[in-house]
N, C-alpha and C positions, 0 to 999 in steps of 0.2 A: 504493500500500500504506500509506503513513505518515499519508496521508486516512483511508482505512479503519479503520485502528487509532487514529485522533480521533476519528471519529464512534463507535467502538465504545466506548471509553471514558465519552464521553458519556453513554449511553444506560445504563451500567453505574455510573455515579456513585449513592454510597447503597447500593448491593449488595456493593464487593469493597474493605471500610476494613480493613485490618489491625486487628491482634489488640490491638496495643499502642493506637490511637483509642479500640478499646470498653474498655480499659483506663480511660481517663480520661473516659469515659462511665459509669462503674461508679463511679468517686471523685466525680462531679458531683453534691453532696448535694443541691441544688433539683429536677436533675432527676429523681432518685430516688423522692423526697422525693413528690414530685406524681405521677409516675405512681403509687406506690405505694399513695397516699392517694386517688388517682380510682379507682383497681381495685378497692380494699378498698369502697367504695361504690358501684361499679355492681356488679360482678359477683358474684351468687349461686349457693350449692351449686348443680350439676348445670345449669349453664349452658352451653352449647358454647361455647367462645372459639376465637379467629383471629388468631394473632399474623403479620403480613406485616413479613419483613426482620427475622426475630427477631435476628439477633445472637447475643449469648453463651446466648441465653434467659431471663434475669431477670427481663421482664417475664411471659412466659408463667410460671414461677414464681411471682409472686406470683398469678398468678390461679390457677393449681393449691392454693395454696394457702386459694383462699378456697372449695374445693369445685367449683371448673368445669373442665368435660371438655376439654382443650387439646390445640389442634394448631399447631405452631410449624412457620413455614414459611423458608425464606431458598436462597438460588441462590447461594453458597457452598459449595464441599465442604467446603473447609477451615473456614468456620464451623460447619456442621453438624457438624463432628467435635469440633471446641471446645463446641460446648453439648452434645452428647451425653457431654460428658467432665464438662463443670463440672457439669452436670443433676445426673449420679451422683455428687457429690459433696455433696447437697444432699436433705435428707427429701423423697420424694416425687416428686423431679425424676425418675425414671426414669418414671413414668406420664404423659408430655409426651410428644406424638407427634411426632416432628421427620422434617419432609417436604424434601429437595431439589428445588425448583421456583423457577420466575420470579412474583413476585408481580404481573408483568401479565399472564400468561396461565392462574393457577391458579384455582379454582373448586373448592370441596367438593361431595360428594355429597348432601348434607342442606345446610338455611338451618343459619345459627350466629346465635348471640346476640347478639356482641359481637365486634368486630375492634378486636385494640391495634395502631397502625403509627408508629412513632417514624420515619419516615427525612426529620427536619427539618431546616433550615439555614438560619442567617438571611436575609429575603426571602421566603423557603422557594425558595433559590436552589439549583445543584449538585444535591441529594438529588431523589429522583421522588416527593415524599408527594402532592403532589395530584395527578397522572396516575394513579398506582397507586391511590388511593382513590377518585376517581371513575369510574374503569373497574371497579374491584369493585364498585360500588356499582350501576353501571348492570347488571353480567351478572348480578348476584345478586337483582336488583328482576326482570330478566327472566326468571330463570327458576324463584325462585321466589315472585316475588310480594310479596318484603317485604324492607326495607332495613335490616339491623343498626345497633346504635349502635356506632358509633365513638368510638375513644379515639387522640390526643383530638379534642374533639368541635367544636370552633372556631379559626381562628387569624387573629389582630388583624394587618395589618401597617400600620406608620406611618412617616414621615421628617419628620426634624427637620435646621433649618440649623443649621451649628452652624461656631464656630473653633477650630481642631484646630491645635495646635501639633506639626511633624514634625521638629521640630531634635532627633536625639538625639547627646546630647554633642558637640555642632559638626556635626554629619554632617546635612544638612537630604536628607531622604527624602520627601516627599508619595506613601505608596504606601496600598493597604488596610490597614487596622487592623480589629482584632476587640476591642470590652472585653465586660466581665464584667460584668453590667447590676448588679448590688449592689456591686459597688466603686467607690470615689471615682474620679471622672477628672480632678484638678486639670492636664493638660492641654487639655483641653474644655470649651469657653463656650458656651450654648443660644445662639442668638440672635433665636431662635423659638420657639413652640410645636410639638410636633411632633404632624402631621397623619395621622390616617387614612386610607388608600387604597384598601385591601382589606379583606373581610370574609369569610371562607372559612370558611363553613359546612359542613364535609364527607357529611352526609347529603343534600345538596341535589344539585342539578347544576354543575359549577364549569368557569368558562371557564378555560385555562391562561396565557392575555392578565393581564399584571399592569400598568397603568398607571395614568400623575397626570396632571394638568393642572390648575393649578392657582396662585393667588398665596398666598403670605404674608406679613404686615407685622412686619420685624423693630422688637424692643423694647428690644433694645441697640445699641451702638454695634459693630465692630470689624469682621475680615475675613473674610467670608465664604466659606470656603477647602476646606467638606468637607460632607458629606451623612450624617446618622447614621441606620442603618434599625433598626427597631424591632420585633422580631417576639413578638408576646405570645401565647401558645397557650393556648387554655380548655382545659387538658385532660379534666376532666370537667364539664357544667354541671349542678347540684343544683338542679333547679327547685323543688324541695319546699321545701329549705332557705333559696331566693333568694341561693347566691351559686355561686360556682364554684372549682374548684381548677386554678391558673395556674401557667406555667413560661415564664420568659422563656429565648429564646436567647441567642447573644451579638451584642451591638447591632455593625453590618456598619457600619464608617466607612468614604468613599468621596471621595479628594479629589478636589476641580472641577480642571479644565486652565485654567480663567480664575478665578480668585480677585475676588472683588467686595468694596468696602469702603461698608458701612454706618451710616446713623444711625438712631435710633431713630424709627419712623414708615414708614421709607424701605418700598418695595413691591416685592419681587421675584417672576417668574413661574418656576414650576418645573415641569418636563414631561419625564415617560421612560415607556417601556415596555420590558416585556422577559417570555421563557414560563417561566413556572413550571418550574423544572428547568434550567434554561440557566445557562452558565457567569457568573461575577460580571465578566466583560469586557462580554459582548450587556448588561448592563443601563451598565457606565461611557460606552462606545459612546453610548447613545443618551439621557445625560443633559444638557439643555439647560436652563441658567440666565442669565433675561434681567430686569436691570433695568428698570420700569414708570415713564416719568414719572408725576409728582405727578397730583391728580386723579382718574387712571384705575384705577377698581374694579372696573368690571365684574366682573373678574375672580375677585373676591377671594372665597375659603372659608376658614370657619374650620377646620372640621374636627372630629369631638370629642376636645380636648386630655382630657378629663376621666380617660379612659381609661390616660392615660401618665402620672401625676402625677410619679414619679421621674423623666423623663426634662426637665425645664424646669428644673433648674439643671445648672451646671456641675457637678454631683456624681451625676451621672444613672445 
């Protein structure tokens, strides 16, 4: 039974977050901020939208507000009865169709225009955003012939080396940390650039396999003690315009069981996998960090640092 109810919880991660999460999902003014500003530019009067895992419904809101016909979906009672509450509390929010369903087994009756599906986490670890999006993506191509844009529309994931200082106030804890990718981290030293791994294009087809293999050459000195992951999300991409509207999560620090001390030059290989959606232990599990003697490159990728530029100093 207590299997049972692990694997069930599993599969339910992203679907059943208390009231008070989407709390400080609602105060998070970046992520606000960009979905607000990707919807206000894709989505036009009398567009069907598709919001999967709506939550309180803010997102479907704002697209209600821009003129499109909204259907907010989530497999929550208890949330559907929070956004049917907060909706009506809000111009317009009562004209938001809010459905009780599983967003991996629902399908509208009509194609829609546009699916919003926030259920991200850095790595895009824990939440089901790419299981749920490319399962929608394939039933809705099959049956009816054509694949909505999504919001958001791409997501970057990168890992950078880095020295992570775990001593708080004499207590030395090396366990996961989470920072806030715009605040200083004067306990964190790059000691790398950090690399691209994945490129998740959600209107495509997406393997749920996230791995590296890979070297990089650190360019400072110190102890190689922790793994910072990097998750950048295109939320909308503006071709017309040539840029895009971005929201970082929060950068997922991940301490090594063997700590490596580096010079600058020195080559280290770095190698894990782990499935999109699976807990942040399956990806600690199977992270292997192996010093390269001198010479051997084969190896070596750069990766495109160009994409993270806040993330290469200690203030990342």
């Amino acid at each position: 039974m207590i299997q049972n109810m692990q694997n069930s919880r599993r599969e339910q991660l992203g679907q059943f977050i208390p009231i008070h999460y989407h709390g400080q999902m609602l105060a998070n003014a970046e992520r606000m901020q960009a979905f607000k500003n990707s919807i206000q530019a894709v989505v036009r009067p009398g567009c069907k939208v598709l919001e999967l895992g709506g939550g309180t419904g803010v997102l479907s809101f704002f697209a209600a507000e821009c003129g499109a016909e909204v259907t907010c979906l989530d497999a929550n009672p208890e949330m559907i009865q929070w956004a049917r509450s907060l909706l009506s509390q809000n111009p317009g929010g009562q004209h938001i169709r809010l459905i009780l369903a599983d967003a991996m087994e629902y399908m509208p009756e009509a194609p829609v225009d546009v699916v919003i599906c926030e259920m991200l986490h850095s790595g895009l670890l824990r939440e089901q955003q790419l299981r749920v999006l490319d399962r929608f993506r394939h039933l809705h191509a099959q049956r009816f012939g054509c694949v909505p844009r999504f919001l958001p529309d791409t997501t970057l994931l990168a890992v950078q080396p880095i020295q992570q200082n775990y001593n708080f106030f004499g207590y030395h804890a090396p366990i996961p940390l989470f920072q806030h990718p715009t605040t200083e981290q004067p306990d964190t030293v790059g000691l790398g650039d950090p690399v691209v791994y994945s490129v998740i294009e959600y209107q495509e087809p997406q393997s749920l396999l996230q791995k590296a293999d890979f070297v990089f050459e650190s360019h400072a000195a110190g102890t190689l003690n922790a793994l910072r992951f990097i998750t950048k999300n295109l939320v909308a991409i503006l071709a017309t315009e040539h840029r895009s509207i971005d929201w970082h999560c929060q950068y997922l620090v991940l301490p090594l069981a063997e700590p490596v001390q580096l010079q600058p030059g020195d080559r280290i290989r770095l190698r894990f996998h782990y499935l999109a959606g699976a807990e942040i232990e399956q990806l600690q599990r199977a992270l292997l960090v192996q010093r390269l003697p001198q010479g051997d490159i084969n190896l070596l990728f750069q990766g495109n640092v160009a994409l993270f530029p806040s993330a290469r100093t200690a203030h990342a």
